[in-house]
C-alpha positions as CSV (number, residue, x, y, z in Angstrom):
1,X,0.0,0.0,0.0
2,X,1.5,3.6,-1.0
3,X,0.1,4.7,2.4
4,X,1.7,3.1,5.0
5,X,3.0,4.6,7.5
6,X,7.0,3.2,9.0
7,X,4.5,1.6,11.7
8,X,2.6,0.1,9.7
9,X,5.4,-1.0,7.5
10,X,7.2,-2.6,10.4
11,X,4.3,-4.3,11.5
12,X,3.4,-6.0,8.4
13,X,6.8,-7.1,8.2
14,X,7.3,-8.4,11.8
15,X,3.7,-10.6,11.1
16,X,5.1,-12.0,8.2
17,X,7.9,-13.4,9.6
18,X,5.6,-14.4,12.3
19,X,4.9,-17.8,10.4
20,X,5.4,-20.5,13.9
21,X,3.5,-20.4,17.1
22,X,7.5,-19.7,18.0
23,X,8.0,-16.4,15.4
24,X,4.2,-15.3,16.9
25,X,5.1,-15.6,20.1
26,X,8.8,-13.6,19.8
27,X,6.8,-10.8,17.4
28,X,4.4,-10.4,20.6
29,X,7.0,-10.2,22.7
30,X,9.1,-8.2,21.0
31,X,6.0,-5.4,20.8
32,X,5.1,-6.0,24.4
33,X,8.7,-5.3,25.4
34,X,8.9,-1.9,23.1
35,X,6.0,-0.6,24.3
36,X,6.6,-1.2,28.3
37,X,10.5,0.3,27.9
38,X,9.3,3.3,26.1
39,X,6.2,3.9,29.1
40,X,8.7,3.4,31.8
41,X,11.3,6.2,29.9
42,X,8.5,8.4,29.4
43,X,7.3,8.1,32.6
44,X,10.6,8.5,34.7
45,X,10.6,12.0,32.5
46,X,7.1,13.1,32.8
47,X,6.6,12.4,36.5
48,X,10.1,12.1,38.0
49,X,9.0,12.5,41.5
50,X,7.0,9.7,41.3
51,X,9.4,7.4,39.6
52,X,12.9,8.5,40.0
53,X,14.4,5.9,38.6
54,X,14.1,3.5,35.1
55,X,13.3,0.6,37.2
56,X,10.2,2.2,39.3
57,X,9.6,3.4,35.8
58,X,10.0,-0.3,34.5
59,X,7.7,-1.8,37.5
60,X,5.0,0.5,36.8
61,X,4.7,0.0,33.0
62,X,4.9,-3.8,33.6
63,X,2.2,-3.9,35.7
64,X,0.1,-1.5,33.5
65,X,1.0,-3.4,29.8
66,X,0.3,-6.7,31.1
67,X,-3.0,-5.2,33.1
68,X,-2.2,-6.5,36.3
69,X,-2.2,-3.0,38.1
70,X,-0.8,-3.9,41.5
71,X,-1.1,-0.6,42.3
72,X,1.8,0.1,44.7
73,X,3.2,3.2,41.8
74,X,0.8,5.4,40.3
75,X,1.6,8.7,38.4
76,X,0.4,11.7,41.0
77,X,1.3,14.6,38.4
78,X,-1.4,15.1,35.1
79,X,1.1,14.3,32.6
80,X,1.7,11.3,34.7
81,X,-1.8,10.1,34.8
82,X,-2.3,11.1,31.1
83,X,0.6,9.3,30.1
84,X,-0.9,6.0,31.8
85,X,-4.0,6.4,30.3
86,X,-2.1,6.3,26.4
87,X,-0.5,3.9,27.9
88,X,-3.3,1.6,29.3
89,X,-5.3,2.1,25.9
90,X,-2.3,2.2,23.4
91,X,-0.8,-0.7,24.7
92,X,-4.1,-3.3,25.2
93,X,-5.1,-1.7,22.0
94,X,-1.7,-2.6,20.0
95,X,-0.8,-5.9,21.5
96,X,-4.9,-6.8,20.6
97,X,-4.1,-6.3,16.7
98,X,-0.4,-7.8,16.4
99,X,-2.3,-10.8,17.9
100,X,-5.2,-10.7,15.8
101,X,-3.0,-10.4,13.0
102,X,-0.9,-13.4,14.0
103,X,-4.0,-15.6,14.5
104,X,-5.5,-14.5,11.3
105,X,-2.8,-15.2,9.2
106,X,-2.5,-18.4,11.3
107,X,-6.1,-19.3,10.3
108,X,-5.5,-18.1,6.8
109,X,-3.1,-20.6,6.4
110,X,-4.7,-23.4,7.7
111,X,-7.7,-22.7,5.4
112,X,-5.4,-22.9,2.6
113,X,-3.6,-26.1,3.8
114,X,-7.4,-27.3,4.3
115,X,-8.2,-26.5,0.5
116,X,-4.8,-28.1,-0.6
117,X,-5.8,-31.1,0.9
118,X,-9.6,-30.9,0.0
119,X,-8.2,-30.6,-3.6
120,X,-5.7,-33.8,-3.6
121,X,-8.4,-35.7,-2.0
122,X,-10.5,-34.9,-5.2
123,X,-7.6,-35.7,-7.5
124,X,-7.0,-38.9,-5.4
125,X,-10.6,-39.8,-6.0
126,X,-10.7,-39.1,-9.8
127,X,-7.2,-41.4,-10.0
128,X,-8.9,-43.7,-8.1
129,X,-11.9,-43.9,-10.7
130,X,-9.7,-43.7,-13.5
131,X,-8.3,-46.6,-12.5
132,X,-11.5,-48.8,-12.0
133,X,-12.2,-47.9,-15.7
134,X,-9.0,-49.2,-16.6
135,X,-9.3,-52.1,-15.0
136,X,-12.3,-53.2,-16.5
137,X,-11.2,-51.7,-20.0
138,X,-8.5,-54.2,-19.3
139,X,-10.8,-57.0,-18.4
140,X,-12.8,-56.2,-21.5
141,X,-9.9,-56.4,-23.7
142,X,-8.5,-60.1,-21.9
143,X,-12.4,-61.5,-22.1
144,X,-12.0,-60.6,-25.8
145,X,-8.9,-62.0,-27.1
């Protein structure tokens, strides 16, 4: 598509080479990881007296990716809470599509697989017939000579 952005770009890319439960799981991860590293950095910047250091930073964004939400560090400033909340829906709302892009290409394939083998099961049953009229073309020709 002419336009895509470098997101989107990536993305498509990353999904493709997402063809194993394995490359699925490491494309998931991989986003999952990019999104929680760049929360915590942004956060330790936007509300530094709440989290003064990368790994508070870490700890919160890790508890607020993965929706647990122990609770124990909350953002106390606006842009703190404002940054959780792009946070919250930016990063349930992202890791939902790379998923459903990973399980629909996984169905997608499997439907195709499914076809292939609907369509040798034909071919296997039009070789199978061809060869009952051969036999008895055969039979035909023995009874007759």
């Amino acid at each position: 598509m002419p336009h895509q952005t470098r997101l989107e770009r990536w993305l498509d890319r990353e999904i493709a080479r997402a063809a194993t439960p394995r490359g699925a799981a490491g494309v998931i991860a991989a986003a999952t990881t990019v999104i929680t590293v760049a929360a915590a950095l942004l956060m330790t910047v936007v509300d530094h007296e709440s989290f003064p250091s990368l790994g508070s930073g870490l700890w919160w964004a890790a508890q607020t990716v993965t929706t647990v939400g122990y609770g124990d560090d909350v953002p106390t400033t606006v842009k703190g809470k404002l940054l959780a909340v792009l946070v919250m829906l930016f990063g349930i709302g992202f890791l939902t599509v790379v998923t459903a892009a990973i399980t629909s290409s996984f169905i997608e394939r499997s439907r195709m697989e499914h076809s292939r083998s609907d369509t040798g099961s034909a071919t296997a049953e039009q070789l199978r017939q061809i060869e009952q009229r051969l036999e008895r073309i055969e039979a035909a020709l023995n009874r007759s000579a």
